[in-house]
C-alpha positions as CSV (number, residue, x, y, z in Angstrom):
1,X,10.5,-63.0,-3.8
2,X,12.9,-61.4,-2.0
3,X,13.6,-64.3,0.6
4,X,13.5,-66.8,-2.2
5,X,16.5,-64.9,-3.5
6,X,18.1,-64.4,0.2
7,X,17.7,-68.3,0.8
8,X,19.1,-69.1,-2.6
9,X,22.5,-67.2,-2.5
10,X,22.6,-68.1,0.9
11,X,22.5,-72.6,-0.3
12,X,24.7,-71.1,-3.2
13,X,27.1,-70.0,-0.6
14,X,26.9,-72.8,1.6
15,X,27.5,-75.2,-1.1
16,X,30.4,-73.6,-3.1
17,X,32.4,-72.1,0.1
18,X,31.6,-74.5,3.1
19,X,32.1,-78.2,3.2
20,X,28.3,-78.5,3.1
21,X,28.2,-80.1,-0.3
22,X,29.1,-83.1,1.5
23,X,26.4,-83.5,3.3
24,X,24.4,-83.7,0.2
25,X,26.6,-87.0,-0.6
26,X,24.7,-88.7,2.6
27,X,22.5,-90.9,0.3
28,X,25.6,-92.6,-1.6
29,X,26.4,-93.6,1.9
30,X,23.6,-95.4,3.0
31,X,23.1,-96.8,-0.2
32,X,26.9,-98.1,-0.2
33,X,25.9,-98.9,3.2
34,X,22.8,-101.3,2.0
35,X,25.6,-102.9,-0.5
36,X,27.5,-104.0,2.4
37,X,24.6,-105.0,4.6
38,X,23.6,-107.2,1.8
39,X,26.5,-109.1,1.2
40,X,26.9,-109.0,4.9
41,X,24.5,-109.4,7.5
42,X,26.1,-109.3,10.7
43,X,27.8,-105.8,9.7
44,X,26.5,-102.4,11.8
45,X,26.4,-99.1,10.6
46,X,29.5,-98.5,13.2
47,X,31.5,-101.3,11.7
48,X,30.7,-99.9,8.4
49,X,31.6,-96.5,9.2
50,X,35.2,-98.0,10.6
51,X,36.0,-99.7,7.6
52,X,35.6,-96.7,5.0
53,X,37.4,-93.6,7.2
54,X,39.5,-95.8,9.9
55,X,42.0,-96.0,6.5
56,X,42.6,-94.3,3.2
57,X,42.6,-97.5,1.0
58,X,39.6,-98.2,-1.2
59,X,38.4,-101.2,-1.8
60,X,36.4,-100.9,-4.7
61,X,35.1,-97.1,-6.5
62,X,32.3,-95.7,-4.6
63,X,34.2,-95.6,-1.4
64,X,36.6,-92.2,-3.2
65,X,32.3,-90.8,-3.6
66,X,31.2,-91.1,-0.2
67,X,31.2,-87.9,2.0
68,X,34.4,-86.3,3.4
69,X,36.5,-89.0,1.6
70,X,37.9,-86.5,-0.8
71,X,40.9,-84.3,-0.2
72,X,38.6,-81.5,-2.3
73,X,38.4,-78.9,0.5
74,X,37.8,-75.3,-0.2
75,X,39.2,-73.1,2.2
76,X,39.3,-69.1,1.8
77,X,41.8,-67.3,3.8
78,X,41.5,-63.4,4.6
79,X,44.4,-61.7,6.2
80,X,44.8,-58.5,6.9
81,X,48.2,-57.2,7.6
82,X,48.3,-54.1,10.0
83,X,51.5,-52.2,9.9
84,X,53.3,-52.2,12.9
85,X,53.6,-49.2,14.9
86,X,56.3,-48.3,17.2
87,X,54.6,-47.3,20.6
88,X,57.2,-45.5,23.8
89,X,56.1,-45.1,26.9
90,X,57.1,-42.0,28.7
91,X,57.2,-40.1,31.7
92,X,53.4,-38.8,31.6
93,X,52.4,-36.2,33.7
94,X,50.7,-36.7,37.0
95,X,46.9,-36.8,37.2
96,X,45.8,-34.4,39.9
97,X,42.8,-36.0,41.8
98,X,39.6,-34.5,41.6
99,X,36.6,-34.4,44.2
100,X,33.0,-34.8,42.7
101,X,29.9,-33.6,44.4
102,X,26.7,-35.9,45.1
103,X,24.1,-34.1,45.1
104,X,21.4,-37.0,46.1
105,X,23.3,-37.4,49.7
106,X,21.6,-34.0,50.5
107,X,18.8,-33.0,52.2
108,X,17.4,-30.7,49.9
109,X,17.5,-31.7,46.7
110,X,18.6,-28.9,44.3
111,X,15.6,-29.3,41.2
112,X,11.7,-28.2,42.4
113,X,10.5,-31.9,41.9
114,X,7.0,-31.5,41.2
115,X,6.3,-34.6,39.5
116,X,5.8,-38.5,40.3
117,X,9.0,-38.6,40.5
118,X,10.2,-37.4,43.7
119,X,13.0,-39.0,46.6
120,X,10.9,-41.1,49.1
121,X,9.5,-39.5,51.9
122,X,10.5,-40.4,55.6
């Protein structure tokens, strides 16, 4: 039940925020698409494709229906607005250099290893 409800909101999300609802409008174009193929043979899908988005003019009122035709876009901006802060640079004081010890580079190793997990031996 609970992934019926995930995968709901999520296709109610899709289709109200995202430009997704135009993909369900794929169907008016193919049928458009078999209008012109009737009343022209010779005419690819390519052709087709040309005539309808190469231009904004319609030539009859289907053409306004067919996906990402419309102007209708949904777009929901977020901005966030930091305030500015005024960083100085100054004089900072000089790091002093420290050795460190490695202890592996030994011969004897400091820790009784009586384990499986011991140095190899030579």
């Amino acid at each position: 039940m609970l992934r019926f409800a995930a995968i709901g909101l999520f296709l109610l999300y899709l289709v109200s925020f995202t430009e997704f609802r135009e993909v369900l409008r794929l169907p008016l174009l193919v049928e458009h698409y078999a209008e012109h193929k009737n009343q022209v043979a010779e005419m690819s899908f390519l052709e087709f494709l040309v005539m309808h988005y190469e231009t904004d003019v319609a030539h009859d009122d289907q053409d306004n229906r067919l996906p990402f035709k419309d102007c209708s876009h949904s777009f929901i901006g977020q901005v966030v607005m930091l305030p500015i802060q005024k960083i100085s640079l100054t004089e900072g004081l000089a790091i002093n250099a420290t050795s460190y010890q490695f202890f592996y580079l030994q011969h004897e190793p400091k820790l009784i290893a009586v384990d499986i997990f011991q140095p190899p031996k030579l």
